[in-house]
Each structure stands twice: as C-alpha cells, then as structure tokens.
N, C-alpha and C positions, 0 to 999 in steps of 0.2 A: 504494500500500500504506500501511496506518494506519503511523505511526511509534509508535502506543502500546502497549503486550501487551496483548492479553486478560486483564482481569481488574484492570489497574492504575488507582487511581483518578484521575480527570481533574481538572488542575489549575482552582484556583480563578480565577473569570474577574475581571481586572484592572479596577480602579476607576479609570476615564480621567477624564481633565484636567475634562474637562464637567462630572462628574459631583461632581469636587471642588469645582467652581467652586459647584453648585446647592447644595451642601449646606454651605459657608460661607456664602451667602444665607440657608440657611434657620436655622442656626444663630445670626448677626446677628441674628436677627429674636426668634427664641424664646427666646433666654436674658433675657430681661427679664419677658419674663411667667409665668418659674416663677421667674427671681431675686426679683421681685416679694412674694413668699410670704415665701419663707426674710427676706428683710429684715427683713418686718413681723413676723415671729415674736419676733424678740428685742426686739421694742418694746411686745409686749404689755402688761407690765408697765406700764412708760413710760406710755403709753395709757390702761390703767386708773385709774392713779393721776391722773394730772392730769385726768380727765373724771369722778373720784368715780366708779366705775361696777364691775359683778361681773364677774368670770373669765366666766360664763356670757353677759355682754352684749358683752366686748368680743372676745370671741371673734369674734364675730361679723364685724370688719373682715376676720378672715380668712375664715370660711366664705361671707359674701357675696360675695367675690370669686372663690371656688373656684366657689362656687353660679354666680352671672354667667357664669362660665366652661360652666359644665356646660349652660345651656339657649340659651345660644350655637349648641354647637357642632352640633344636629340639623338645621341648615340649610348645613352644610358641603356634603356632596354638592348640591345645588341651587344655591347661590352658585357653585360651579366651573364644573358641568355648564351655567350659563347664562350668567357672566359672564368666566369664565376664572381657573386659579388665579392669575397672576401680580398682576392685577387686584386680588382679592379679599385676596392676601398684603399690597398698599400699603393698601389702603383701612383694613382690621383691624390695620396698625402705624399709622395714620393718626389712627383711633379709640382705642387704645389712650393714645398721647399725651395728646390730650386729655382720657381719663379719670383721668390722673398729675397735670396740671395740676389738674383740679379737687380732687383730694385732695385738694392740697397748701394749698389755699384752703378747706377744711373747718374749721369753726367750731365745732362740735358731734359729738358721736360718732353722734348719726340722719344728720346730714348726712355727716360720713365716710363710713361704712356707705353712703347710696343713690351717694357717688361711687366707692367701690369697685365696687359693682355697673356701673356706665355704665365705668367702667376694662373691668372683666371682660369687660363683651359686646363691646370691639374686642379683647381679646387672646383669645376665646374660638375665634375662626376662625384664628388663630395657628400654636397648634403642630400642626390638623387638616389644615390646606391646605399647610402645610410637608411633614408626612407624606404628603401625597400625590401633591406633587412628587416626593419621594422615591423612594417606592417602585416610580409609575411608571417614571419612570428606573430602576431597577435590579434589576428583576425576584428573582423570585427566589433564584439562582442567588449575588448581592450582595447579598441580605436581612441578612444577619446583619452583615454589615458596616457598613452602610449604619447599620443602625437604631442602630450604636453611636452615630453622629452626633445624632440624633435623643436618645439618652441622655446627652449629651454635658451640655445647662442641666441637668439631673435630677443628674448627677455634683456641678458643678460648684455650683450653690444651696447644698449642705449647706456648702461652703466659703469663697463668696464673700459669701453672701450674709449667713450670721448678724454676720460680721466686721463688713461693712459697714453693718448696719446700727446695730450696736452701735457704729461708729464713727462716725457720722453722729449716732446718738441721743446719746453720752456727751459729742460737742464740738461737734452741731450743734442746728438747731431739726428736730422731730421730721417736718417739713415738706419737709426736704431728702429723703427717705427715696423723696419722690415725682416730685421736680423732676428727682431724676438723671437718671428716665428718660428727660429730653426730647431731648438732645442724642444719647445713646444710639440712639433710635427715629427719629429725624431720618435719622441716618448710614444704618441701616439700611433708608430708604424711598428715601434716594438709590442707593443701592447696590445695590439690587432693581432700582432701575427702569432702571437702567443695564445689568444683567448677566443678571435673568433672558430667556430668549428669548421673542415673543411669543405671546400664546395661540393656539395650534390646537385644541386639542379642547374646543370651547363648541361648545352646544348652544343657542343662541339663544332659541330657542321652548320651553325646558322651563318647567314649571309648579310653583311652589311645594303643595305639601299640606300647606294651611291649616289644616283639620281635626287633622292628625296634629300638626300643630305645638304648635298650641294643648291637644291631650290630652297630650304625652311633655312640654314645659316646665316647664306647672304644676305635673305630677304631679311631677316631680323635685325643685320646688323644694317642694313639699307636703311630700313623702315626707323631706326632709333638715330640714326646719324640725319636721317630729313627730319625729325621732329627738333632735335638738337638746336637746326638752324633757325628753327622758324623765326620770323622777327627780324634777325639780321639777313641773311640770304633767303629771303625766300623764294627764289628758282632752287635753290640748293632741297626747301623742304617738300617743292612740288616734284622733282625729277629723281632726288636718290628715296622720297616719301613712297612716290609711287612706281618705283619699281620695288621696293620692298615690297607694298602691299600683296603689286602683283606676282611676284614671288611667293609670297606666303601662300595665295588664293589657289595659284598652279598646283603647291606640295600637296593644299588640301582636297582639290579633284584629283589629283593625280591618288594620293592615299584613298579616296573614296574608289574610286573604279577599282584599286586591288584588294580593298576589304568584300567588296562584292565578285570579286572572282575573276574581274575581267582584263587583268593585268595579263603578259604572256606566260605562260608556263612554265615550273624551272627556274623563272627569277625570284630576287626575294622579297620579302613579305613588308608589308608599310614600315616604315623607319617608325614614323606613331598611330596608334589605334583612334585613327580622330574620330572613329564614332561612337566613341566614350561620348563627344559632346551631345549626343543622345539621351543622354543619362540627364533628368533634370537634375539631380541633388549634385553630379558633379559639375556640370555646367554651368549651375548657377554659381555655385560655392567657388568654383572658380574663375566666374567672373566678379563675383562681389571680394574675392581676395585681391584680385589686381589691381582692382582701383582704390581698394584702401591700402595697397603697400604702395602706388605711387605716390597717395596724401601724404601718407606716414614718410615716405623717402624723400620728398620735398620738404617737410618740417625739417625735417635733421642735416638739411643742407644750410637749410635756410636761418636758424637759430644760431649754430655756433659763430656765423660770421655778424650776426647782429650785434654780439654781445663782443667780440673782439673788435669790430670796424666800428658802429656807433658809443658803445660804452666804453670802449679800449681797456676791456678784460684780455689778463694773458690769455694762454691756451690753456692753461691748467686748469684755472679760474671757467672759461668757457667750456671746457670738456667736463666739468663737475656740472655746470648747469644744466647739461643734458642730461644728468643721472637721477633726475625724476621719473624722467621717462619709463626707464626698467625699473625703478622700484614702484612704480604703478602695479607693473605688470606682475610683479614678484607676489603680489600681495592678491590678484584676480585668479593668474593662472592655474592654481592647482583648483582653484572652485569651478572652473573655466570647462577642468576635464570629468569634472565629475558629475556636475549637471550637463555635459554633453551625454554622455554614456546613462546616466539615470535618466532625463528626460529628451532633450531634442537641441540641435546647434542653432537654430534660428530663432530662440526668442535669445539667447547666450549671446549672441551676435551685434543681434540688431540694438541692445541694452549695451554693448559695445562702444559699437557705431555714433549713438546718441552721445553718449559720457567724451567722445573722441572729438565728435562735432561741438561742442558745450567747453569745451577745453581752446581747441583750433581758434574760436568764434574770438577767445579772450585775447590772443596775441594778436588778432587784427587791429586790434587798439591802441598798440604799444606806443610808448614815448622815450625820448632818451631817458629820461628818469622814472621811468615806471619802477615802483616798488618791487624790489629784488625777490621781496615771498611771495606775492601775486605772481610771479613769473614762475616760481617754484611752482605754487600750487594749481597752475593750469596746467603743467605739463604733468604734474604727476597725474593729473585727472587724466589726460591725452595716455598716461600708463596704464591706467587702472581699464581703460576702453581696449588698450592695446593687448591686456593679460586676457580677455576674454573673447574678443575676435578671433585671433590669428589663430590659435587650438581649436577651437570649435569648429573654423571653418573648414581649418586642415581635416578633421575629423568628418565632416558632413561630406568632403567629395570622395570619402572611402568606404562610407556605406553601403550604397547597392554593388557594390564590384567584388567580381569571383577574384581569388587566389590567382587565375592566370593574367590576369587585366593590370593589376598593382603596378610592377615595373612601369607600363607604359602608361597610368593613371599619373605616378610618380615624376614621371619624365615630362610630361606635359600640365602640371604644376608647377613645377621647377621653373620651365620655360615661363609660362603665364606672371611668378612672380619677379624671376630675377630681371625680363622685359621689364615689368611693372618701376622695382626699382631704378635701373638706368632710364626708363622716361620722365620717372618721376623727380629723379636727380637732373637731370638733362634739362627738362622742361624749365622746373622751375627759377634754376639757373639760371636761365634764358630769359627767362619773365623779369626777374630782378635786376637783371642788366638792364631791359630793357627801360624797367622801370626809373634808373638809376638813371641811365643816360639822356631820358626824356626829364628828369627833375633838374639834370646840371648839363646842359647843350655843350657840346665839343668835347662833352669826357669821352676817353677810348673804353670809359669802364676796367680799367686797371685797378684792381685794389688798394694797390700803393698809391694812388693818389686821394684815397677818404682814411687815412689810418689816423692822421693827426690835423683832421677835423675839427677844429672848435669853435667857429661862429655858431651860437643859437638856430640861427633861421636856417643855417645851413644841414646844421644837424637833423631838423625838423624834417626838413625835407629827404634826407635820407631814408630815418625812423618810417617817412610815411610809404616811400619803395618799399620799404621791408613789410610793415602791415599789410599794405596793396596785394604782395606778391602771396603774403598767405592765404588771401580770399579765395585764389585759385586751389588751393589744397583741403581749405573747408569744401569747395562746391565739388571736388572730385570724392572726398568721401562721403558727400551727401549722395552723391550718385550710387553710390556702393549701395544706399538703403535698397534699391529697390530688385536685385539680383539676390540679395539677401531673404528679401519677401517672397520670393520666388523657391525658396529651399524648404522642400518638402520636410514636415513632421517623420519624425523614424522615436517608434516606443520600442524601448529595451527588450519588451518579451518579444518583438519581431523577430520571424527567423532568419540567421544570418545567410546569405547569398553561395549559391555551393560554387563548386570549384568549376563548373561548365559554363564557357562564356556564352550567355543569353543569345539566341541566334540574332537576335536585332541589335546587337551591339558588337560583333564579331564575326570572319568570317572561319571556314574551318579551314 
C-alpha cells in the first residue's frame, strides 16, 4: 500500500553526493569565464585611457570576448556527442588559459581584442558542456535546483568580480587582470580530470555540419558587429546587420529541411535542433532570458564608468559599487530554485523582472551627487530580481525536453544569452557615446577627455547621458515581461518527459 494520500504532493527528489560532487567541477571551471567579464568591466576606463582610444572601441575587449564566446558555443552538441563531455570540459579550460596568458602579453588594444577572442573560443565550450553535464544528471524533477548551481558564477561576477578587478587595476598592472586566471584554470583541469567519471555516451562517428557552422558563426558575429555601429556608421549596421541576419535565417531553413529528413543522405545531422523553438516553455524562457541579460549586461557597463568618469571613484571604489548586484542575488537565488521545482518558473520570474525594472527605473535619475546608499540600495534591488530570474528561467526551458534534446537545448541557450550579452554591452555603449557626444558637440567620445571634469553644468550634463542611456535597459527588460507571460505553468507531480525525442520536435 502507497504510504502517501491521494492527492499529496511528492516530495522533492534529493541531490546525492554524485551529483554534488559534478556540479562543484563544473562550477570550478565556469566561474572564471563569466568572472572574466565582470573584471574587465571596471577596467574599461583604465583601458581607454592608456591606449588613447573611444568608449565605442574599447568596448570592444568586452564584446569580443562575449562574441568569441557566442560562435564557440554551436559546436557544443558535436564536441560531446563525438569526443565526450569530460574531455571536451579539460581541453576548453585548457584553451581558455592560454587565451589569459596571451592577454596579459597584449601590447596594443587590436592585439588585446584578437586575444580576447582566442581566450573566448576555449571558454566558449565552458559553461555549455558544464550545463550539460548537469542537467543530464539531474533530470528534471532537480532542474530547478540544479541550475541554481549553474547561476551560481552569474551571482557571484557582479560581486567578485568588479572588486577584483578594480583591485588589481588600482595597485596592480592592468595585466594581472589576466594572469589570475592561470592558477585558477590549472586547479580546475586537475580537479576535472581526477573527479569527473569517464565518458560513456560519445558517439564516435558523428559528423560535424560544416555548412551550418560556417552560416550561424558568421552570421552572429555579423549581426552583433552591425548593431555595435549603429549611430555612428550606420551603413556599417544596415550591411554587416543584415547579412548576419540573413545568415542566421539560411542556418535556420537550412536546419529545418534536415530535421524533416530532406537534407541529402549520408551527411550530417543539424549542427542545432532549432525545432526545440517549438517547445513553448523553451522558447519563450529563452527569449525572455535574452532580453533580460542584455538589460542586465548594459547596466554593468554602464555603472562602473558613471561612478569612475562622473564621481571620479577609483576602480576599487567602482568595482565595490557593483557588488550589490550579486548580493541581491545571493540572498533570492536559492528560494529562486526551490519555488521553481515546488511550484512553477513564471510567477519566480516575472516577480523578478518587476523588482529588476523598480530598481533600473531608480538610476535613471541619477545626479552627480546622488546619495551613495540610494545607489546601493537600487542595485541591490536590481540583485534580489537578478537571484530569481536567471535560475528559474534557466530551469523552465529544460522542462519539457527528453534526455536526448539537452546538449542541443544547452547549446542554443548559451548562444541566445552570450549574443544577448555582447548586444547588450555593445548597444549600450553605443547609446552613451552617442548620448555623450550629442551633450558636448566635437567630442570624439574618448574617455580621457571627461575624467577631470569639474564644471557643475558640465557635469550635469554628462550624469544626464548616463540616466538617458539606462532608459534603454529599463525598456528592454520590460520587454522581457511579456515572453515571460508566455511560459507555460509545469506542477511538480507532472511527469517528467522520457528519453524519446517527441516526433514534433525531432527528426529520427
């Protein structure tokens, strides 16, 4: 006889020892390549200045490396499926190293830039192949929990990271920023190869789709270098914008005809399963991710230079003021995975989303002397939105999906957000210059010339660049509410999705 009533809901299944163990591996591994970001962010400035260069150029150390990151990641599913994820976790923290070392030997901001990119493409298999460790292990029924871990570097970047950078830049050389990571990425490749267990499920004989590779990369990197420009070139964002688009649009007919069988015989199989976009819970969950991690990715460009260029805080000073952020989230996240898994990711979300927008709304205000704790305590609010989104959501587009779907679920997530970030670093960027250069006519928008800033009126009018340009990052994660609305209710005693890919969402 059941021991349970009819009708009572079944307790949540327990996260064993294993399962702890794979997801401190994967965490060891991943928090360097989104700490990565958050460091260089509050070096911006830093950056600009000593290389004579625009907000709109040096941007770019970051969005290259989001970029790198982003055409990386469509060869996730086929590096697993044929080499093994364990494998492919050492080799991409392997690669990643050597891409920190070269930074840190950069000599020029072109050459920065091309070694942030060779950084990018070994941390680009990173946090994909980690997720898909993950999630296979822990089905759904652990999803929500599970992906807190996975949110765990996303947490903890807004706090560890601006700190450390700004303390590295304020007493170190701006070179250190890179070098950390080696010891760092070291530990974590012995510690992989020691604890993950060996590969089973490779696929020996699968085949790259060269074609598909070659149309979704370019077009990605196409598509984020014409948004980049918009404002100042705009021929630049109509001709390389829409040949990305048109790129992207090819991979996704060209993957549609071979999911339906009508690709030729003998070749191989979609580089990604785009008719996962079928799936409303994933579709929507991953389009309401991507426009909040662009919000999100434009705030944390846009802040640390406010406070170093108009208030002339160090970096240390400026990288502390963004660790609101993560301790928002420190304090949401783990209630985050637990009312996903007990009840449902879209009220978690949306309850989010609100606290995130209520937060945003407050620095559109800002003044040079806006009170230092009113600045605290909107971003921490902007945290506490940030601890309950991102898990939830992660968590909602891994519901309805069989065991075989994951990797390629995983891999076009990945794409979805690390895009999201570099447009949302890019963009905003953009918009602030643009805003900048429209308040103070014949600036080139060099940062070095507002550092030592002190006319009143002139101040003003930077402050109001900076508010201006966050309105844009309010109104993109207002957008987010409504993809969000869109994400199907899932109750816990539902049954989990078996291991056969649904015929409408896969071909055989």
């Amino acid at each position: 006889m059941s021991s349970t009533k009819q009708g009572t809901k079944p307790a949540a299944a327990p996260i064993d020892p294993k399962l702890r163990q794979l997801a401190f591996v994967v965490l060891s591994g991943a928090i360097m390549t989104i700490l990565d970001t958050t460091i260089v962010v509050v070096a911006i400035n830093t950056l600009g200045t000593e290389f004579h260069t625009s907000l709109s150029t040096i941007q770019w150390v970051l969005t290259a490396y989001m970029l790198a990151l982003s055409m990386t990641i469509p060869i996730t599913r086929w590096t697993v499926d044929r080499y093994g994820a364990k494998k492919m976790w050492i080799v991409s923290l392997v690669l990643f190293t050597i891409g920190s070392i070269l930074c840190g030997l950069a000599w020029s901001v072109a050459t920065l830039i091309i070694f942030r990119i060779v950084q990018g493409i070994g941390g680009g298999l990173i946090m994909p192949v980690g997720q898909t460790m993950l999630a296979r292990a822990a089905g759904p029924e652990r999803m929500g929990r599970v992906m807190v871990v996975i949110a765990v570097p996303a947490m903890l970047a807004p706090v560890l990271g601006p700190a450390l950078g700004g303390l590295i830049v304020g007493n170190l050389d701006w070179r250190w920023m890179f070098y950390i990571n080696v010891p760092i990425c070291l530990f974590a490749v012995i510690f992989a190869a020691m604890a993950l267990p060996a590969d089973t499920e490779r696929k020996p004989s699968a085949k790259l789709d060269l074609l598909g590779l070659l149309l979704l990369s370019p077009g990605l990197a196409a598509l984020v270098y014409g948004l980049s420009e918009a404002g100042r070139h705009n021929e630049r964002l109509v001709l390389s914008g829409g040949l990305g688009l048109a790129l992207i649009i090819a991979f996704a007919l060209r993957s549609r005809a071979q999911e339906r069988g009508e690709a030729t015989p003998g070749k191989p199989g979609p580089l990604l399963e785009t008719a996962l976009f079928r799936l409303r819970s994933f579709s929507a969950s991953t389009t309401a991710l991507f426009l909040y991690v662009a919000a999100v990715s434009g705030i944390t460009i846009i802040l640390p230079l406010y406070y170093q260029v108009v208030r002339g805080d160090s970096p240390l000073v400026a990288g502390a003021m963004i660790g609101p952020l993560g301790l928002g989230a420190v304090f949401t996240m783990p209630i985050a995975g637990k009312l996903t898994d007990k009840k449902d990711a879209r009220g978690v979300a949306l309850t989010g989303l609100i606290i995130i927008m209520l937060g945003t709304a407050y620095y559109t205000t800002i003044q040079p002397d806006t009170n230092t704790w009113l600045l605290v305590a909107a971003l921490f609010a902007v945290g506490l939105g940030h601890g309950l989104v991102f898990p939830s959501l992660q968590a909602a587009a891994y519901k309805e999906l069989s065991k075989p779907q994951v990797p390629s679920a995983t891999t076009l997530a990945n794409i979805a957000t690390r895009v999201a970030t570099s447009v949302g670093t890019a963009v905003l960027a953009v918009i602030l210059q643009i805003y900048i250069v429209d308040a103070f006519p014949g600036s080139s928008g060099s940062l070095a010339e507002f550092n030592r800033l002190n006319d009143p009126q002139q101040l003003g009018l930077l402050t109001n660049a900076f508010g201006n340009s966050l309105w844009w990052a309010f109104g993109v994660a207002a957008l987010a509410v409504i993809p969000t609305l869109m994400v199907p209710r899932h109750r816990p005693e539902e049954s989990a999705p078996s291991d056969r890919s649904p015929a409408s969402t896969t071909a055989s």
